[in-house]
Backbone bond lengths (Angstrom), bond angles and torsions (degrees), N, CA, C in turn:
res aa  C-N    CA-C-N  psi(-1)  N-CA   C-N-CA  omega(-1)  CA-C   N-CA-C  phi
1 X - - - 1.460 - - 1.527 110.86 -
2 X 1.371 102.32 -49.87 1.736 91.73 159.05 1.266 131.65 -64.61
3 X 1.258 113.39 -30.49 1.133 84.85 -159.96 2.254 105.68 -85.22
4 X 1.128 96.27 2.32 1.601 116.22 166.05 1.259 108.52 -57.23
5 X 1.228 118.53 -66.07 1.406 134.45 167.93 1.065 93.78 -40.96
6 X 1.171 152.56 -92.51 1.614 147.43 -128.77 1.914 102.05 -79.69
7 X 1.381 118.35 -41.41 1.253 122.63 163.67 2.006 118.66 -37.29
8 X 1.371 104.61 -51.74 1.640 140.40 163.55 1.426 88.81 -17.86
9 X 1.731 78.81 -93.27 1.457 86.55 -162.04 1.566 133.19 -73.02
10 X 1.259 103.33 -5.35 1.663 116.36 172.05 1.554 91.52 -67.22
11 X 1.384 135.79 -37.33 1.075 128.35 -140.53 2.014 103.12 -90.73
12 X 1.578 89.99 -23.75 1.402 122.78 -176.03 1.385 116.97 -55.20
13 X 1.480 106.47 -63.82 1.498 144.30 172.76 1.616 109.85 -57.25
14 X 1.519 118.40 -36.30 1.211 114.12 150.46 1.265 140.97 -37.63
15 X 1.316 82.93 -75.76 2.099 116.22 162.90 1.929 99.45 -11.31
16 X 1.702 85.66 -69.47 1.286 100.78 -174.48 1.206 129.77 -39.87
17 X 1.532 108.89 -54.82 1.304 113.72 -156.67 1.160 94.90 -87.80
18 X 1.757 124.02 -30.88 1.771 106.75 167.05 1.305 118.96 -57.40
19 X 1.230 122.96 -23.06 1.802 121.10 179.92 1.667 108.84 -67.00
20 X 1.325 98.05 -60.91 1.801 99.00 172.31 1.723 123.78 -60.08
21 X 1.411 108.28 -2.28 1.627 103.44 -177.94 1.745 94.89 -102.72
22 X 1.270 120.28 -41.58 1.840 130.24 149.14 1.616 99.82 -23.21
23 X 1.570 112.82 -88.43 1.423 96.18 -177.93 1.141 138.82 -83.58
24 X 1.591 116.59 25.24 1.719 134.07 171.09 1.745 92.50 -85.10
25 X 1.186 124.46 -52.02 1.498 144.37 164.79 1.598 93.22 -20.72
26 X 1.099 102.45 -95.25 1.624 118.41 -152.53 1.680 97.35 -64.78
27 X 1.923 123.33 -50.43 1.424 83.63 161.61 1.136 160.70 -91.97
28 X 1.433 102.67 33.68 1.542 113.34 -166.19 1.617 101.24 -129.46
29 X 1.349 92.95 -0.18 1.857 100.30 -177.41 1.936 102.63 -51.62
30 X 0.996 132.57 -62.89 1.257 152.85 -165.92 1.633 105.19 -36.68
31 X 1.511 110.25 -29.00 1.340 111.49 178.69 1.695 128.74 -81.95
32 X 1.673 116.52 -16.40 1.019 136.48 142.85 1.866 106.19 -50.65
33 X 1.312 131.87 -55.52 1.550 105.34 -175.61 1.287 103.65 -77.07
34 X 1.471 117.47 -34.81 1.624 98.35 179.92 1.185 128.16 -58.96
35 X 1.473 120.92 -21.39 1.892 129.65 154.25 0.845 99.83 -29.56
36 X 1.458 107.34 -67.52 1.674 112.12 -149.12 1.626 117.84 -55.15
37 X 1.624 98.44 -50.29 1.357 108.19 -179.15 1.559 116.40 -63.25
38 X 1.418 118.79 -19.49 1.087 111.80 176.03 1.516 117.40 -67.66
39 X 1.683 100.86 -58.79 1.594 125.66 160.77 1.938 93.44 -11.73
40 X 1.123 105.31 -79.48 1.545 106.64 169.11 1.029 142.24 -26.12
41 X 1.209 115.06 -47.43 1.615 118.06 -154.13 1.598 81.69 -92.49
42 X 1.121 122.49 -37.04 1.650 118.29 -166.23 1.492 93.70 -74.46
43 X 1.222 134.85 -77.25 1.449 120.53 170.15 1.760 79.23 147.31
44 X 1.391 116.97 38.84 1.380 99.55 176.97 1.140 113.07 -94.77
45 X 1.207 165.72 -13.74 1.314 154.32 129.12 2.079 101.32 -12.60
46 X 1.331 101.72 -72.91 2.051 88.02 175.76 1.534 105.64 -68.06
47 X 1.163 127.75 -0.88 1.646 113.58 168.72 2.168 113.21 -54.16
48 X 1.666 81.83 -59.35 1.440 106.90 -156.70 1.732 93.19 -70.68
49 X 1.462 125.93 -30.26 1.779 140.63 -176.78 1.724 94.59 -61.43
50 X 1.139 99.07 -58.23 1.474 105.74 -179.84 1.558 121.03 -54.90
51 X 1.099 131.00 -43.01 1.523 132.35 178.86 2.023 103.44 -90.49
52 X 1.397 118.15 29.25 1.067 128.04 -170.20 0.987 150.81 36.65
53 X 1.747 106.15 52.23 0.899 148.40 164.71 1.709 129.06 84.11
54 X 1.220 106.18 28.53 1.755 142.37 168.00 1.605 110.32 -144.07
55 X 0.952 134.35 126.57 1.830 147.44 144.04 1.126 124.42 -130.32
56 X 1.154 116.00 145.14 1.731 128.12 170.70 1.479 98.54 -68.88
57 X 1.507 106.85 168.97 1.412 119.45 164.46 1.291 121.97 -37.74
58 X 1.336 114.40 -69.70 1.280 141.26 -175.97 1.939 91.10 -56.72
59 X 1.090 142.74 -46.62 1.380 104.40 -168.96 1.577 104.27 -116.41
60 X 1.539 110.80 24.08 1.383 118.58 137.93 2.024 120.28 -61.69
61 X 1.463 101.00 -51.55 1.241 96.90 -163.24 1.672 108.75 -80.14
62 X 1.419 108.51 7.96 1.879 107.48 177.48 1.448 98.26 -81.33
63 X 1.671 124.19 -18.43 1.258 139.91 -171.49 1.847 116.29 -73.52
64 X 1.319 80.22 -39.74 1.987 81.26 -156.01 1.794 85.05 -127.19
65 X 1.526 95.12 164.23 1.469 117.24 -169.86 1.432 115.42 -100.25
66 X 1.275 110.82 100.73 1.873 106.73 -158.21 2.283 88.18 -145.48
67 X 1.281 94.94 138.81 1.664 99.55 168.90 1.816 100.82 -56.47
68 X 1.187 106.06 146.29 1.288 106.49 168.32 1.357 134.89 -58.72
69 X 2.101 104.53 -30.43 1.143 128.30 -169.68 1.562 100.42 -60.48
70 X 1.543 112.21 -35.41 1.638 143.05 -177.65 1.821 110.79 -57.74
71 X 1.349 116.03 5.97 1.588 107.42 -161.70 1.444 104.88 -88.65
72 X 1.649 122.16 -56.18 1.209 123.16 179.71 1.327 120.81 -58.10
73 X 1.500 130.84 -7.06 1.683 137.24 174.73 1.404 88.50 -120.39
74 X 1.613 133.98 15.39 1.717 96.65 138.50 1.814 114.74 -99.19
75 X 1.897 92.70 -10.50 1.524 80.35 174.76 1.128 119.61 -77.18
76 X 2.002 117.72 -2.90 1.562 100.64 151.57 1.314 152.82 -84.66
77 X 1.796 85.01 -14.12 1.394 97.23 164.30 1.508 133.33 -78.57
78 X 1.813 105.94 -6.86 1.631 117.17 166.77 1.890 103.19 -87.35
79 X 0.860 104.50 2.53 1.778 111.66 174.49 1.767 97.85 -88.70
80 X 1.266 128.45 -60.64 1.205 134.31 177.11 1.351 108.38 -34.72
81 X 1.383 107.04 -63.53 1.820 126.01 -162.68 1.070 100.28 -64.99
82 X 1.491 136.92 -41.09 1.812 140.66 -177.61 1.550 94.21 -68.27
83 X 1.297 122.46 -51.75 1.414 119.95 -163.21 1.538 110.52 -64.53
84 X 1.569 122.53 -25.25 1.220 130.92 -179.43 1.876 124.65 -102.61
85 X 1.384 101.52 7.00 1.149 128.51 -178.25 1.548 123.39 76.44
86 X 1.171 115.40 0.65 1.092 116.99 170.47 1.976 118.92 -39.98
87 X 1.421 95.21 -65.26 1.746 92.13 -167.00 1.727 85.56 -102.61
88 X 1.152 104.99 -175.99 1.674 100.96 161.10 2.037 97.79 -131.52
89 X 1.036 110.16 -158.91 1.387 111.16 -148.14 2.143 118.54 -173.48
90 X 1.329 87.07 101.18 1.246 76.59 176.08 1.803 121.03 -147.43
91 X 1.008 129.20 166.84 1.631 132.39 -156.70 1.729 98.40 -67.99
92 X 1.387 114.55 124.03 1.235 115.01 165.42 1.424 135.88 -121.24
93 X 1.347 153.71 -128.60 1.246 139.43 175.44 1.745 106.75 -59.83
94 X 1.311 115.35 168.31 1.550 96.59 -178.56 1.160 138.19 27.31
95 X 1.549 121.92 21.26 1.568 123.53 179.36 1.222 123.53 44.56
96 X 1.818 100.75 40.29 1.618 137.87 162.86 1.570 91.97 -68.66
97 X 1.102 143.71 165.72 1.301 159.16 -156.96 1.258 93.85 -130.13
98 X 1.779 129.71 130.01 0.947 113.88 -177.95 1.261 98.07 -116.23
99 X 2.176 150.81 160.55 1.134 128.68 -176.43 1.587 87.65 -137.26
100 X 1.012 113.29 137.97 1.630 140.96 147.92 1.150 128.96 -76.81
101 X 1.184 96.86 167.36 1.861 104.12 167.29 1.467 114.64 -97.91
102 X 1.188 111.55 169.86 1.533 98.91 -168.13 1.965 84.90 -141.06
103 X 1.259 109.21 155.82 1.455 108.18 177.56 1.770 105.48 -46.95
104 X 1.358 121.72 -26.66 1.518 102.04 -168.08 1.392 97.86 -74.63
105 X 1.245 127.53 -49.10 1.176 137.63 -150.85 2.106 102.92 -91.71
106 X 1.487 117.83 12.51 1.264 126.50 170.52 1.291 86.61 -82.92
107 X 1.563 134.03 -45.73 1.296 131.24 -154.51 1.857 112.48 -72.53
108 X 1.821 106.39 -3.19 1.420 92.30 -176.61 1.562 99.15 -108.91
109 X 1.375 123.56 28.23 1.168 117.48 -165.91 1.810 103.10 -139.62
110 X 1.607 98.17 156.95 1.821 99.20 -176.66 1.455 103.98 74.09
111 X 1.351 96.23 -173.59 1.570 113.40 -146.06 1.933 83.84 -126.98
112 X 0.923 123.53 20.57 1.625 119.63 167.31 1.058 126.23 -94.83
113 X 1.520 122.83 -109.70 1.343 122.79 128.78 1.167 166.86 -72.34
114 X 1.058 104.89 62.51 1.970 135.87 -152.94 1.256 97.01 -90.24
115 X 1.334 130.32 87.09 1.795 130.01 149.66 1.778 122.00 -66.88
116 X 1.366 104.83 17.53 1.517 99.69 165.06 1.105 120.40 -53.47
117 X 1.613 114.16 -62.27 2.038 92.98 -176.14 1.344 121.44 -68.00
118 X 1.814 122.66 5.18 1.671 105.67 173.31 1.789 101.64 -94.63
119 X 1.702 113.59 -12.18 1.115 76.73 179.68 1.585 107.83 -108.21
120 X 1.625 120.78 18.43 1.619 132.45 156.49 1.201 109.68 -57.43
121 X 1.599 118.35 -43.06 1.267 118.45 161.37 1.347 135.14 -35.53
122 X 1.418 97.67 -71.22 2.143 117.50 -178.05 1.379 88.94 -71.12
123 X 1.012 149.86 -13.68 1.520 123.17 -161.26 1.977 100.22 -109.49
124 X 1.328 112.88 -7.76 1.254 138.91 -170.35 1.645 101.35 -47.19
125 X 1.445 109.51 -168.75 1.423 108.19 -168.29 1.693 85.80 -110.52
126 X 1.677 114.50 -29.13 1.680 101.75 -172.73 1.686 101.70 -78.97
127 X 0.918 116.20 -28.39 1.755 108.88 -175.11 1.030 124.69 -58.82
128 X 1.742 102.47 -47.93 1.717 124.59 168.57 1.393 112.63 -58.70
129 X 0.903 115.60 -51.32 1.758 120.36 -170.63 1.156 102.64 -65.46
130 X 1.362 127.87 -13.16 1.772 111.39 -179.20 1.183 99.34 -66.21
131 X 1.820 123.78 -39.57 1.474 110.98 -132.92 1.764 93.96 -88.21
132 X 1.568 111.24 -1.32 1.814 103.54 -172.62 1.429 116.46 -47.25
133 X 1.454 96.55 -53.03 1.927 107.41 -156.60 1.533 92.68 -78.59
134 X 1.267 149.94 7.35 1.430 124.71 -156.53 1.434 118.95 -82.05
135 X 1.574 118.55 -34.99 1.515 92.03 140.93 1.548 137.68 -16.58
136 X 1.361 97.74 -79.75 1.313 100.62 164.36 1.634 135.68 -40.46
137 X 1.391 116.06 -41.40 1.523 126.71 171.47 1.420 108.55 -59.68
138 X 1.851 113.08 -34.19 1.918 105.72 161.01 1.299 110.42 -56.39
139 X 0.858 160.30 -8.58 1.056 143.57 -118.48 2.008 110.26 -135.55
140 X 1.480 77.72 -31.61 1.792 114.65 -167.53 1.926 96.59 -88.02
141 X 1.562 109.73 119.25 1.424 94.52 163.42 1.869 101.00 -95.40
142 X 1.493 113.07 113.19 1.130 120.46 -168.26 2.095 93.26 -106.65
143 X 1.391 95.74 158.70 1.689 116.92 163.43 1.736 119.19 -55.30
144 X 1.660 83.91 -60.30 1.530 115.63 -163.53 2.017 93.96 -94.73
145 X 1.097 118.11 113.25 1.499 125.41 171.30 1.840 105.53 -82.91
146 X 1.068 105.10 70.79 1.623 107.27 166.14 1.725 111.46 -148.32
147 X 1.404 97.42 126.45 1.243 112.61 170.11 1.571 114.29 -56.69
148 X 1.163 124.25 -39.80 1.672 135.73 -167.81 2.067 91.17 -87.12
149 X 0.974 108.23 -38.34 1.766 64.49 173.08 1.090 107.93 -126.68
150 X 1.510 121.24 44.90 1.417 123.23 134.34 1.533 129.16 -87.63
151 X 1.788 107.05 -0.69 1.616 107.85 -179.84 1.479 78.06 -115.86
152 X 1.630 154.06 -12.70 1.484 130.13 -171.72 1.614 107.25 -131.68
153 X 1.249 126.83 -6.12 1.114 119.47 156.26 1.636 109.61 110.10
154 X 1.675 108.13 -11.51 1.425 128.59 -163.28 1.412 114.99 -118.39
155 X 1.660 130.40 158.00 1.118 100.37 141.78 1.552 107.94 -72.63
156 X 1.937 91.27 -161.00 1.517 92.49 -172.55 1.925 101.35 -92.31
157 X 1.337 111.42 15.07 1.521 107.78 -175.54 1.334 94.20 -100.07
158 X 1.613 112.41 -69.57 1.701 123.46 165.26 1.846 108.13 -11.01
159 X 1.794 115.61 -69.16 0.616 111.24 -177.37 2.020 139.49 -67.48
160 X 1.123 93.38 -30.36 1.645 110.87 143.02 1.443 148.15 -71.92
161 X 1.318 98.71 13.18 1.800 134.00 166.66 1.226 105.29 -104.52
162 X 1.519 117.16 -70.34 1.722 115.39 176.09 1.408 115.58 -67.15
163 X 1.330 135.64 -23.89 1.308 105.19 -156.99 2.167 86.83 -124.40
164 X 1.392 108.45 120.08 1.239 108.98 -177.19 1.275 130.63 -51.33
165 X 1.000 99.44 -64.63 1.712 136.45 158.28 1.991 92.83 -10.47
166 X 1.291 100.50 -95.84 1.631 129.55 178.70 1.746 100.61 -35.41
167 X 1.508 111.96 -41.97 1.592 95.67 -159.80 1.707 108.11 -75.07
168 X 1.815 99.55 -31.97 1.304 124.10 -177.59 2.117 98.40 -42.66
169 X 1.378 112.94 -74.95 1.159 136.67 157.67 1.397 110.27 -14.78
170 X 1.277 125.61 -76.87 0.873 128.88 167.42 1.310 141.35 -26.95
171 X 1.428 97.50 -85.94 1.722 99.68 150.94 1.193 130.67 -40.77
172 X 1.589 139.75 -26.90 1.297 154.88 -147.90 1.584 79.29 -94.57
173 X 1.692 130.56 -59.01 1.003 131.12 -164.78 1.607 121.44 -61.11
174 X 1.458 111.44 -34.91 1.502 125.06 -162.43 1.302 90.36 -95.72
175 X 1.162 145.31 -16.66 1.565 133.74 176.49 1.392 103.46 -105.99
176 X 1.237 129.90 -3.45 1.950 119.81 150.35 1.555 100.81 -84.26
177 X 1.152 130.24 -17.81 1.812 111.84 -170.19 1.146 94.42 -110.63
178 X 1.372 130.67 -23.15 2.271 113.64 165.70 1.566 79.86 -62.20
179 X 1.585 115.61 -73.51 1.646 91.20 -142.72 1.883 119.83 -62.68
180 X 0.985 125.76 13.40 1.485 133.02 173.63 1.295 96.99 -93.88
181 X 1.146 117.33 -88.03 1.973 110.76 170.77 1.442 111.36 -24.09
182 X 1.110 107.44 -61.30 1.889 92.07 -164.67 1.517 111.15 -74.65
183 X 1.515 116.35 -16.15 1.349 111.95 174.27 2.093 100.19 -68.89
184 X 0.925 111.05 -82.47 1.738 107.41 165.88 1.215 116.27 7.29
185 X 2.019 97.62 -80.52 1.722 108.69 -176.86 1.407 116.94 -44.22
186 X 1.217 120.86 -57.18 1.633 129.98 158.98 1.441 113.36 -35.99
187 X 1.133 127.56 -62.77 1.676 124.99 -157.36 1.851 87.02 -77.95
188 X 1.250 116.38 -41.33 1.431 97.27 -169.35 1.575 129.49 -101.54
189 X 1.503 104.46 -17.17 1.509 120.41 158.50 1.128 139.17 -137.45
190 X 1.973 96.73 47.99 1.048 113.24 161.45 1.820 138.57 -20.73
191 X 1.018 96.82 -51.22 1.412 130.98 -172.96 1.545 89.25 -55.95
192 X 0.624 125.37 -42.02 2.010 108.96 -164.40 1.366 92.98 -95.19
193 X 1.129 153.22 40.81 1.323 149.46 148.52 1.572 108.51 -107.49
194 X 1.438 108.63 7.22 1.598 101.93 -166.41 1.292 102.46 -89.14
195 X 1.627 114.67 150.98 1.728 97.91 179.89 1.544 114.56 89.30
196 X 1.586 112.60 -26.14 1.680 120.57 167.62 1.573 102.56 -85.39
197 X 1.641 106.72 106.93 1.379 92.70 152.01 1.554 113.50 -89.88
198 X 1.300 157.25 -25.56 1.293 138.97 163.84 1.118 138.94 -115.66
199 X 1.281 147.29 173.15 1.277 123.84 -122.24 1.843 93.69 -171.47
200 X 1.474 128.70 105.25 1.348 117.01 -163.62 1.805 85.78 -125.33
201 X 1.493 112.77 150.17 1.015 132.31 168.68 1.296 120.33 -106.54
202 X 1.504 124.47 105.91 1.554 120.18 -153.87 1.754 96.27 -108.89
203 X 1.771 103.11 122.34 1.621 106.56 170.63 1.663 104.57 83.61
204 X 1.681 107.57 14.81 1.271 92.99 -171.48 1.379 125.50 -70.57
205 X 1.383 135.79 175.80 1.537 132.89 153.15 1.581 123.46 -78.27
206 X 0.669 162.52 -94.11 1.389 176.00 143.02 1.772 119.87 -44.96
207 X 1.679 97.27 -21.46 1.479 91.58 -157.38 1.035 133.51 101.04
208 X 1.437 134.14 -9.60 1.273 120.29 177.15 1.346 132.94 -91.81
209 X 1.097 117.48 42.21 1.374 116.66 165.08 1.747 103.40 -129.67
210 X 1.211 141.31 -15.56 1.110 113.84 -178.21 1.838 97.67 -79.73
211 X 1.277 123.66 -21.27 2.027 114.12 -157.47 1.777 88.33 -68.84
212 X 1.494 114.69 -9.14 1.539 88.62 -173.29 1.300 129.94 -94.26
213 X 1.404 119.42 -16.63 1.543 127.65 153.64 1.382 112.73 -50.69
214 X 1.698 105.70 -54.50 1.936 105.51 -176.75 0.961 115.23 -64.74
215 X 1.201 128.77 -30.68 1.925 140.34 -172.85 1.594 97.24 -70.78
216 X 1.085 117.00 -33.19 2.002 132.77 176.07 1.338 121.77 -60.37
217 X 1.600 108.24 -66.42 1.215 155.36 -163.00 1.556 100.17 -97.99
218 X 1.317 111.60 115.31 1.782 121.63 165.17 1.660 89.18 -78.33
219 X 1.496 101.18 174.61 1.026 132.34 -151.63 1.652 122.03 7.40
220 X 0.793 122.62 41.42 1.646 121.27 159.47 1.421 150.00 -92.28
221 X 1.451 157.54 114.66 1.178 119.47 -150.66 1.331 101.50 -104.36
222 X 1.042 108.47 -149.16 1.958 107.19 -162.73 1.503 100.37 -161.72
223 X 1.419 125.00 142.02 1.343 119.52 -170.28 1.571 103.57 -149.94
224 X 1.124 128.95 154.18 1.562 108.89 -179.00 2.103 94.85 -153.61
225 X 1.827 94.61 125.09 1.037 66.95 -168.17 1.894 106.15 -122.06
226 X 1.294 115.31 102.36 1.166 163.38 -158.17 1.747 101.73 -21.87
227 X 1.226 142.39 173.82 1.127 163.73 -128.59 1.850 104.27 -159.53
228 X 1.171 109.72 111.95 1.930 96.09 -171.95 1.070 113.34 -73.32
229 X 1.612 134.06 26.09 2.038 116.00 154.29 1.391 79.75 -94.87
230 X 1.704 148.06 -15.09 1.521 121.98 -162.25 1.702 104.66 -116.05
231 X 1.102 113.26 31.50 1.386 117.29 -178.90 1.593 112.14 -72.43
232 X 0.967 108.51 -28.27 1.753 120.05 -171.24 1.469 94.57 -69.13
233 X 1.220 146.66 -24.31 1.301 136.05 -166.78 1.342 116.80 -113.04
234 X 1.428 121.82 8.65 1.268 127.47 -159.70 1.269 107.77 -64.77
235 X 1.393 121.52 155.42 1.406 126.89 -174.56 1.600 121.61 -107.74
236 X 1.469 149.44 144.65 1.766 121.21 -174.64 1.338 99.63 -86.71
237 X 1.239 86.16 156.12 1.662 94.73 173.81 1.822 131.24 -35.72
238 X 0.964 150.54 104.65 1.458 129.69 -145.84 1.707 96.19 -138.82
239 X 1.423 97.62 130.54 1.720 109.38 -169.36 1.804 102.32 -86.78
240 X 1.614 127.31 127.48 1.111 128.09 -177.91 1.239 112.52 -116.19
């Protein structure tokens, strides 16, 4: 009977400590994207691309623009990025740390499929800042059901018309994630485009997702039909 009891509560104390490592999780989750974005802003993903695709610390930091005082807290922040799969990591001459690329982190590098500016975007200061007040946005019986322009005052199109900076961003972001998707949709379901000769992009930004079926696909044309802050750039219809 005791020793039931003591099983109990061992079993109890578990409970526990799995509940508090659950919400150590979720509030400390946020520091994994801020890696990332940092990883970014320094340009270390093309640091490590550049020395062909492994570098030590030391010929990471000939790469990217960081105070010197700054070196030993980026080798913790390349501890973060290994731990979250970003780079990978392994013992090299002198038990120099050596870092790789890892398939996630192939994706922020080169001129292919590079989703850096969609996720420069989400990881941004306007994307993040929507989600602060949302408590608060319950709280609000509002017209308009959006969290983002109840913390900026905009939608997110409005606000990518007025503010240059943001629209630049913006767009930069939505034409790396059409062209990753539509490269995919193409390589993997090709097949249902057969039999389409044209191809219209409705509400698009820039265009980049219809040129990648036609650029695929002989004879198809491609049409995109534009968003009014991106009207100034529109392209004519053009048969491929």
């Amino acid at each position: 009977m005791a020793l039931s009891k003591k099983q109990h509560t061992s079993t109890d104390q578990q409970a526990v400590l799995d509940a508090q490592l659950l919400l150590w999780h979720h509030t400390m989750g946020y520091v994994k994207s801020m890696a990332l974005k940092a990883a970014l802003d320094l340009s270390i993903p093309d640091a490590v691309h550049q020395h062909g695709g492994s570098a030590t610390l030391p010929q990471i930091v000939t790469k990217v623009t960081l105070h010197p005082s700054k070196i030993p807290c980026l080798r913790r922040l390349m501890r973060v990025l290994t731990l979250t799969g970003v780079f990978s990591v392994h013992a090299g001459g002198d038990d120099e740390p050596v870092y790789g690329l890892t398939p996630a982190s192939r994706l922020l590098v080169g001129s292919g499929m590079n989703v850096t500016p969609f996720l420069t975007l989400m990881l941004g200061t306007v994307f993040v800042s929507s989600f602060f007040d949302l408590g608060e946005w319950f709280r609000h019986e509002l017209p308009d059901p959006s969290p983002f322009k109840f913390a900026h005052g905009r939608h997110i199109w409005d606000l990518a018309d007025h503010d240059a900076s943001f629209g630049k961003l913006f767009d930069d972001g939505m034409v790396a994630d059409s062209s990753f998707i539509m490269d995919v949709v193409v390589k993997e379901c090709g097949d249902v485009f057969q039999g389409i000769s044209s191809l219209v992009d409705v509400a698009g930004g820039l265009g980049g997702a219809t040129p990648r079926p036609s650029q695929k696909l002989s004879r198809m044309w491609s049409a995109a039909c534009w968003i009014s802050h991106t009207l100034s750039p529109m392209l004519p219809l053009t048969p491929m």
